[in-house]
N, C-alpha and C positions, 0 to 999 in steps of 0.2 A: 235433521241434518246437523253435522257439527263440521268445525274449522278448525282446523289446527297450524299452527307456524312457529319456527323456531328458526334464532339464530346467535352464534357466538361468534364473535372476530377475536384476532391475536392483542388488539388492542384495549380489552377492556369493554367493547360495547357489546350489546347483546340484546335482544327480545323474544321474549314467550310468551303465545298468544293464545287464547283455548276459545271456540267462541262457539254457539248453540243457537238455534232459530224457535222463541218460544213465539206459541200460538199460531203454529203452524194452518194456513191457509184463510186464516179470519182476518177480520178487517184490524185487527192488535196487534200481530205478525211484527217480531223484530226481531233483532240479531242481540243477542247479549253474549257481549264479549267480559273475559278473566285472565292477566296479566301483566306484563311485568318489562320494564326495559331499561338497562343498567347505562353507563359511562365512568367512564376515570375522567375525573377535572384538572384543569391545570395546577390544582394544589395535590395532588397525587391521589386523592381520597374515590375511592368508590363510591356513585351514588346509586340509588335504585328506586324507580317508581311503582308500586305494584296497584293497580286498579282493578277496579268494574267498572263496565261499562252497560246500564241496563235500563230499566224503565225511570231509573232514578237517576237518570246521569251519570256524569264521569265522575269517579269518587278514589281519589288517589290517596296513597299513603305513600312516605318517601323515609326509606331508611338512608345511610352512609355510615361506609366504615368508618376504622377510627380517622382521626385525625383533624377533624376540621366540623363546623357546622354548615348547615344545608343553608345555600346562599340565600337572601331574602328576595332575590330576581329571579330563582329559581321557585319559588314556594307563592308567587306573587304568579308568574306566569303559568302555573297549575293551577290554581285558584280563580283564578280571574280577580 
């Protein structure tokens, strides 16, 4: 079984979601999710988180356009 979802707003946000059910009907059985969900910040910059989500947790990587660096409240609340 797979998942899919998408979406863009006029404002800059968005998310792309792809997700898969490995180990179908055993007692392992999960959902592993692959994607991605953007925003524009009040400093004008684009940011974007692109993950996995899988046997190994939530494993993010965060790009941003130019202009600015990726907030440390930002980088801090993905991380734990």
């Amino acid at each position: 079984m797979y998942l899919n979802s998408r979406f863009d707003q006029s404002d800059g946000t968005g998310r792309d979601e792809y997700g898969e059910v490995r180990n179908a009907g055993s007692e392992d059985e999960f959902v592993a999710v692959k994607g991605s969900y953007s925003w524009v910040g009040p400093d004008g910059v684009k940011y974007t988180v692109n993950y996995v989500a899988d046997e190994n947790g939530f494993q993010p990587t965060i790009e941003q356009g130019p202009g600015g660096a990726v907030p440390s409240a930002v980088v801090a609340s993905l991380l734990g």
